[in-house]
C-alpha positions as CSV (number, residue, x, y, z in Angstrom):
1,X,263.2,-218.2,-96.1
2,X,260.5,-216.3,-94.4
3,X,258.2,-218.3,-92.1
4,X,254.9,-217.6,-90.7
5,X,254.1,-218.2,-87.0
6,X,250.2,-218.0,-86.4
7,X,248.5,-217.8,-83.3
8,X,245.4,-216.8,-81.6
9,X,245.2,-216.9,-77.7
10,X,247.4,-216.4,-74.7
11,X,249.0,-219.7,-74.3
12,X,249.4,-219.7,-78.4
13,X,250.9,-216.6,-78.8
14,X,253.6,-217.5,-75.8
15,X,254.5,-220.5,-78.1
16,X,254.7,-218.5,-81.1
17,X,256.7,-216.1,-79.5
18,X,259.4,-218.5,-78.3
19,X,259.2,-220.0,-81.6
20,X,260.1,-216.4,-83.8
21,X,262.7,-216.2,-80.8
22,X,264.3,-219.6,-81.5
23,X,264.3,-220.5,-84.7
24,X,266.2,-218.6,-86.1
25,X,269.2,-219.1,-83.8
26,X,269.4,-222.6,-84.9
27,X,268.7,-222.3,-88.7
28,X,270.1,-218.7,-89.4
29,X,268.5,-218.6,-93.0
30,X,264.8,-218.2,-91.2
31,X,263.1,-215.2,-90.9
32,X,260.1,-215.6,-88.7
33,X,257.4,-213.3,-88.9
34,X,255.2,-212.8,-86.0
35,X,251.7,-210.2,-86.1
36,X,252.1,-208.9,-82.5
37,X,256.0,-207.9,-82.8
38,X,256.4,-207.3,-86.8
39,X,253.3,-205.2,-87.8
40,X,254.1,-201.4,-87.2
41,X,251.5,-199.7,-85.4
42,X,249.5,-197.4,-87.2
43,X,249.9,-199.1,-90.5
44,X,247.0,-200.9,-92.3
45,X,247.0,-204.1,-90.7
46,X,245.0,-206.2,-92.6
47,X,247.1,-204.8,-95.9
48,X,250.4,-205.7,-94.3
49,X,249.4,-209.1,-93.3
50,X,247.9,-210.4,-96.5
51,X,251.1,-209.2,-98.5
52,X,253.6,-211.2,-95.6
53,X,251.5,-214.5,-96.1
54,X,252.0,-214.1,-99.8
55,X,255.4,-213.8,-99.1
56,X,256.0,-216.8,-96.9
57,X,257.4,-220.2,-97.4
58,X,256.3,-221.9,-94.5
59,X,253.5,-221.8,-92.2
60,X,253.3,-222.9,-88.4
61,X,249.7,-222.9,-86.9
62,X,250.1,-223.0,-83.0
63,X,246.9,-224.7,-81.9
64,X,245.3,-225.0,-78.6
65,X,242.2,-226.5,-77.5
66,X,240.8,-223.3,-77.4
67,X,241.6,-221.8,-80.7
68,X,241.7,-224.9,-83.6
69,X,238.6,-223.6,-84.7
70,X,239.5,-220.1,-84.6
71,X,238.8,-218.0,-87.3
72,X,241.8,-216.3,-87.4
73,X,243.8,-219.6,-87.4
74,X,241.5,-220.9,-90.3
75,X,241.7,-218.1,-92.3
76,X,245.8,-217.6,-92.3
77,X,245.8,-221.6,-92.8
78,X,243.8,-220.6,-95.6
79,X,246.0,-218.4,-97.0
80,X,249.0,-219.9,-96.8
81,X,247.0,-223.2,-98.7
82,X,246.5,-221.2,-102.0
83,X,250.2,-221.4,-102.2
84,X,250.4,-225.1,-101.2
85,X,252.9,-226.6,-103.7
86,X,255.1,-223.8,-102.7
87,X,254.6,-223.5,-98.5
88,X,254.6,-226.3,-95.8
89,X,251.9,-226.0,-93.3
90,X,252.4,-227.3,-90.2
91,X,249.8,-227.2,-87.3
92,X,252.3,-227.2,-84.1
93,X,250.1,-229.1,-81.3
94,X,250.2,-227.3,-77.9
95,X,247.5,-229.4,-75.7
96,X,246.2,-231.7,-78.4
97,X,246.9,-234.4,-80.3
98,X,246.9,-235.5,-83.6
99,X,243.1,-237.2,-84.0
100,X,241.5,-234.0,-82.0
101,X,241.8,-232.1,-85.1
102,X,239.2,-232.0,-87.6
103,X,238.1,-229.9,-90.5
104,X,240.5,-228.2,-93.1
105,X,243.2,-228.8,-90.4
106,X,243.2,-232.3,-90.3
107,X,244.5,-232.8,-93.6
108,X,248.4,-230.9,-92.5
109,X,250.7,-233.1,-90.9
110,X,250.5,-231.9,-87.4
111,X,253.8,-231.8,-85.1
112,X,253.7,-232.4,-81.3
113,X,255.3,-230.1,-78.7
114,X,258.3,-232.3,-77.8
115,X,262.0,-232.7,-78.8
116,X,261.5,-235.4,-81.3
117,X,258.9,-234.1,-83.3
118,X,260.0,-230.4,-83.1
119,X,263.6,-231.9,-85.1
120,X,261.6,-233.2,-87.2
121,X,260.0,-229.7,-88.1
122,X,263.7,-227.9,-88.0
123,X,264.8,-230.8,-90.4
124,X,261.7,-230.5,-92.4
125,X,262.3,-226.6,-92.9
126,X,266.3,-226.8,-93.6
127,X,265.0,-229.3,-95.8
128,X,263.2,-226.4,-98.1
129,X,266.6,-223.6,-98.2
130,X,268.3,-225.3,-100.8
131,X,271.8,-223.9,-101.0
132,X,271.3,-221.8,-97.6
133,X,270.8,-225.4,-95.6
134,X,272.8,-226.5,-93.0
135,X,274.6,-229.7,-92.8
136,X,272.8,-232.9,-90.9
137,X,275.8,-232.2,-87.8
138,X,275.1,-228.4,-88.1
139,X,271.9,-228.7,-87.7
140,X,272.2,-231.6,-85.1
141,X,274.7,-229.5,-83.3
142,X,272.9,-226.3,-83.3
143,X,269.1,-228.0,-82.5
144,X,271.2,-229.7,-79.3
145,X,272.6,-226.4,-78.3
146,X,269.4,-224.1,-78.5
147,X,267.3,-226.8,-77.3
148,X,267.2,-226.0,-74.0
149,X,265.8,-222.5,-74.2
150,X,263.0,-223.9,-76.4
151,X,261.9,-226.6,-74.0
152,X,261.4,-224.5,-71.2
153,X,259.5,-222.1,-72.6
154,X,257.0,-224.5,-74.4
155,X,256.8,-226.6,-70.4
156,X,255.9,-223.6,-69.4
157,X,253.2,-222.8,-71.9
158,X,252.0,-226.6,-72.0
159,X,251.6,-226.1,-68.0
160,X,249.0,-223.0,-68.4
161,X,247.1,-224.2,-71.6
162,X,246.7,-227.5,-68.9
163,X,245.8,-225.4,-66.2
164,X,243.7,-222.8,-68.7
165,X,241.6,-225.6,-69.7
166,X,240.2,-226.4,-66.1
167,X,238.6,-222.7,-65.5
168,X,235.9,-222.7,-67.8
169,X,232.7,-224.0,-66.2
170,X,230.9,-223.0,-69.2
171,X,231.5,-223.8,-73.1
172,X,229.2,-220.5,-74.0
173,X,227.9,-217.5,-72.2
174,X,224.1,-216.8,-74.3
175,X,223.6,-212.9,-73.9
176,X,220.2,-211.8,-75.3
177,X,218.5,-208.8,-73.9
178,X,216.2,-209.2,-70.6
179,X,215.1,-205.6,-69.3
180,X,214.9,-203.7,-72.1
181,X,211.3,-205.5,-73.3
182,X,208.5,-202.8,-71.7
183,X,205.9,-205.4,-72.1
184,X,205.6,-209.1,-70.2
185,X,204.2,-210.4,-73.7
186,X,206.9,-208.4,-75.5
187,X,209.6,-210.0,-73.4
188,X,207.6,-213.7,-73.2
189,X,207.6,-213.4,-77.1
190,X,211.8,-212.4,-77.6
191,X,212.3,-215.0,-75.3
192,X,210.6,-218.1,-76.7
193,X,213.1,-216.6,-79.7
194,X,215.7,-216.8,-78.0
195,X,215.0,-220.0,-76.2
196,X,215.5,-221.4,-79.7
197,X,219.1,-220.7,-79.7
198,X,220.2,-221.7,-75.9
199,X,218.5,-225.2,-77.1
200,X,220.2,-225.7,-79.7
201,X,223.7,-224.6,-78.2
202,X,222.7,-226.8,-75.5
203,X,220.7,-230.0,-76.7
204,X,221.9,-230.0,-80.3
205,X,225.2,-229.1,-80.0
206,X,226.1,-230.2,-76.6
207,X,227.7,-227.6,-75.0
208,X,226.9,-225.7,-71.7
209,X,225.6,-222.9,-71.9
210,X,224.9,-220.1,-69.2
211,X,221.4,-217.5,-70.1
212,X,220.6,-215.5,-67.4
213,X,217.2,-215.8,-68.8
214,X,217.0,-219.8,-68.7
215,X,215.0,-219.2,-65.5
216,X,213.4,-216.0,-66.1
217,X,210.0,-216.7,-68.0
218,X,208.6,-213.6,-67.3
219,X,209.1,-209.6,-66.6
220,X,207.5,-210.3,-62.9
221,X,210.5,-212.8,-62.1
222,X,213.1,-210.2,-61.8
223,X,211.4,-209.3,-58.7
224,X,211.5,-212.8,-57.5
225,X,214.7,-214.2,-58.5
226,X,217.7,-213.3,-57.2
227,X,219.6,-212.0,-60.9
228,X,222.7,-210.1,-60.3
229,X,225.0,-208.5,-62.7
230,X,227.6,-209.3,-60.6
231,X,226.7,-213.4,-61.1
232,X,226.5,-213.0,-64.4
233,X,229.6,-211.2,-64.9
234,X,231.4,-214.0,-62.9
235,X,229.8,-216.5,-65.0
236,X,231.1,-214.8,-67.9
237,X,234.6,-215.3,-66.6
238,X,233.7,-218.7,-66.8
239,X,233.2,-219.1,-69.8
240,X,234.7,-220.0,-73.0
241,X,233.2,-218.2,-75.5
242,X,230.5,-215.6,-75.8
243,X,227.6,-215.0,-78.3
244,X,225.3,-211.9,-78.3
245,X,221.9,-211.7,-80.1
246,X,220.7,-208.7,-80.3
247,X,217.9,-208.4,-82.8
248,X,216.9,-204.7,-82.6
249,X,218.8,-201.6,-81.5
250,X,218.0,-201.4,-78.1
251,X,219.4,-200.6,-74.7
252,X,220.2,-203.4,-72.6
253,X,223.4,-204.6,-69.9
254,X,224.1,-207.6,-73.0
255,X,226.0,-204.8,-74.8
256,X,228.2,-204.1,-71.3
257,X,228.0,-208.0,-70.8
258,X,229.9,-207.9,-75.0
259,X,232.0,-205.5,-73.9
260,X,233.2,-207.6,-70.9
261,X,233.9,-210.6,-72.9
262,X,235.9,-208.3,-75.4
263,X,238.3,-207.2,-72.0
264,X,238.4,-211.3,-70.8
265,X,239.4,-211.7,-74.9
266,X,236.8,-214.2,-75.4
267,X,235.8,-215.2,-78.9
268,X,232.7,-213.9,-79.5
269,X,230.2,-214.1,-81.7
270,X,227.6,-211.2,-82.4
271,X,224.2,-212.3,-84.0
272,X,222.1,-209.4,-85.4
273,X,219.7,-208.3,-87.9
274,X,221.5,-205.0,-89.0
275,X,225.1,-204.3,-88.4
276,X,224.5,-200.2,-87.7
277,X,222.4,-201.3,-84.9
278,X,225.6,-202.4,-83.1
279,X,227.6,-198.8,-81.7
280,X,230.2,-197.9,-83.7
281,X,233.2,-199.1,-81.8
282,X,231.2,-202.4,-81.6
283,X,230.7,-202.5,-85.4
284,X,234.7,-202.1,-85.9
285,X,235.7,-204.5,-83.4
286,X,236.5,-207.4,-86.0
287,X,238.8,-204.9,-88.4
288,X,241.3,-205.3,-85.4
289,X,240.3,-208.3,-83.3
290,X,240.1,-211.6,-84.8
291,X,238.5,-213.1,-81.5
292,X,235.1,-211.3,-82.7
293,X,232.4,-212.0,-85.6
294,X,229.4,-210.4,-86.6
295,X,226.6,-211.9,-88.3
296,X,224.0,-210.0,-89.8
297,X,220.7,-211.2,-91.5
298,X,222.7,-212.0,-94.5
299,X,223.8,-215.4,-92.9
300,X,220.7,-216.0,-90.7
301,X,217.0,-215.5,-91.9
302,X,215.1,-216.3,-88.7
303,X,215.8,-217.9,-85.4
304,X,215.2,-221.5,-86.7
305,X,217.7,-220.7,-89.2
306,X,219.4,-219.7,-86.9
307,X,219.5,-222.3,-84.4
308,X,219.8,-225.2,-87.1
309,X,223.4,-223.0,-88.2
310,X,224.0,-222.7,-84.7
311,X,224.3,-227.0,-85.3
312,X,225.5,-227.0,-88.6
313,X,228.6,-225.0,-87.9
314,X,229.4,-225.8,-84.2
315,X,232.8,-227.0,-84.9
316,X,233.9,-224.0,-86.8
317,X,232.0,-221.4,-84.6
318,X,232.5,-223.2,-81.0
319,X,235.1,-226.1,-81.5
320,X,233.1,-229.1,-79.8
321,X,231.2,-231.8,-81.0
322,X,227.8,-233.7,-79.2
C-alpha cells in the first residue's frame, strides 16, 4: 500500500522524513512516498506528484503551527479527499492539538505525536492491507521494537517546532514600495493605499505586522528617520510570513526585501495588478515553491477589496484568528 507523507516547513519535513524512514520497517507492506527524496530531479514535478496522490491509499498531513494553513498542505489534503472512500487522511499533530485545527482539516481525525496515538495510526493502516496485514503480536512486536528510533526523532523535532515558535516577533512582514514614488503626493497617495492593508492585517485580523512605512508619511521623512535596510532585513527574519504589494512595475528594495523572504523560506504572498510586472524568475517562483502565491487583479479589484479579503481569508492565507 502506498502512503503519502505531506509536509511543508523545516520541522514538518524532519517528521515526515523519519516517518518514510520508519514505517516501513514495522509494517513491511508500506511504501511511503515522500516529495523531497522520491521525485527525480529534472522531471515535471507537478505531473509526477498529481499521478502519486492518485495512486495512494493513505495520506499523513504533518502539521505544525506554522503550516496548517499552508497551501501546499491544503491542497495535497485536497487531493487525496476526492478519493475519500478509498484513502485515510490523517493530520499527524506536531505542536498542536486537536481543537487548534480548523477549516477543511478539522473534519480528519487528527493523531498526536506520542506512542499511544501513533499505534493507533500503525493499527489503523495494517488495518487497510487486507491479506498483506500483520498479526495483532506482529505488529505489537515490531511497533515495540522500531519504537525507539521513531521517538527520538519526533523529541527532537517537537523540541525545535517549540523553540521555532518563540523567534518570530512578527506574524507578517508588509513590503510595499517606499523610494521609488518621485513625487511626495505620489508617495502620500500609494501610501494611504497601502495603509488600507497594514490596517486590516493589523486591526481586522489581529496580527502584527511590521511596514517600514508605518512611520513614514512622507518623502521628507527619509531624511529624518533613521530607516535602514539593515533593520528591516532583521525584522524580516522575524517574521512569519511575508506579503508584497506591488501595484505597478517599478524599481524598489521590496523586490530584494521578496527575495530575502524567499532565501529565510517564508510563505509569502505576492499581491499585484499584472503578473508580467513581477521579473521572470519571480513570476515562476510558485511552479516550484509551494511557500509562495501570487495574486493578480483577478482576485482583488481595489485595495478595499483587498483589505476586506485580507479579513475574509486570514485563516487560510496567515493561519491566526482576532
Amino acid at each position: 500500500m502506498k502512503v503519502f507523507v505531506s509536509w511543508s516547513g523545516e520541522v514538518s519535513h524532519e517528521v515526515a522524513k523519519a516517518m518514510k524512514d520508519w514505517l516501513p520497517n514495522v509494517i513491511q507492506a508500506v511504501d511511503v512516498f515522500l516529495s523531497s527524496d522520491d521525485i527525480a530531479k529534472g522531471s515535471h514535478w507537478f505531473h509526477e506528484l498529481s499521478s502519486v496522490l492518485d495512486e495512494c491509499e493513505f495520506g499523513i498531513l504533518c502539521l505544525t503551527r506554522d503550516n496548517c494553513s499552508a497551501p501546499w498542505i491544503l491542497y495535497e489534503a485536497g487531493a487525496l479527499g476526492k478519493r475519500f472512500e478509498e484513502a485515510g487522511i490523517v493530520p499527524l499533530l506536531i505542536d498542536l492539538k486537536a481543537t487548534d485545527l480548523s477549516g477543511p482539516l478539522a473534519q480528519f481525525n487528527a493523531t498526536l505525536l506520542d506512542r499511544e496515538e501513533i499505534e493507533k495510526l500503525v493499527t489503523v493502516i495494517n488495518d487497510q492491507l487486507g491479506a498483506a496485514q500483520l498479526t495483532e503480536k506482529q505488529l505489537q512486536h515490531a511497533f515495540a521494537l522500531h519504537w525507539p528510533d521513531l521517538e527520538t526523532a519526533v523529541k527532537q523535532a517537537a523540541k525545535k517546532a517549540s523553540a521555532g515558535s518563540d523567534q518570530f516577533l512578527y506574524d507578517v512582514f508588509l513590503s510595499t514600495p517606499m523610494a521609488a514614488f518621485s513625487t511626495d503626493k505620489a508617495y502620500q497617495s500609494s501610501r494611504a493605499q497601502f495603509k488600507k492593508i497594514f490596517d486590516a492585517l493589523k486591526q481586522n485580523c489581529g496580527l502584527s505586522v511590521y511596514w517600514a512605512a508605518e512611520k513614514i508619511e512622507s518623502i521628507s521623512d527619509f531624511d529624518t528617520l533613521d530607516v535602514s535596510v539593515l533593520d528591516d532585513l532583521k525584522a524580516l527574519q522575524l517574521s512569519r510570513q511575508f506579503v508584497l504589494v506591488y501595484p505597478e512595475k517599478l524599481v524598489t528594495s521590496a523586490l530584494f526585501e521578496a527575495g530575502f523572504a524567499l532565501a529565510l523560506n517564508r510563505f509569502s504572498h505576492y499581491f499585484v495588478r499584472d503578473r508580467d510586472h513581477l521579473p521572470f524568475l519571480m513570476r515562476e517562483i510558485p511552479g516550484s515553491n509551494p511557500h509562495v502565491r501570487i495574486h493578480t487583479h483577478q482576485d482583488w479589484k481595489d485595495y478595499d477589496d483587498l483589505a476586506e479579503k485580507m479579513v475574509r481569508y486570514k485563516l487560510k492565507w496567515f493561519g491566526k484568528q482576532t
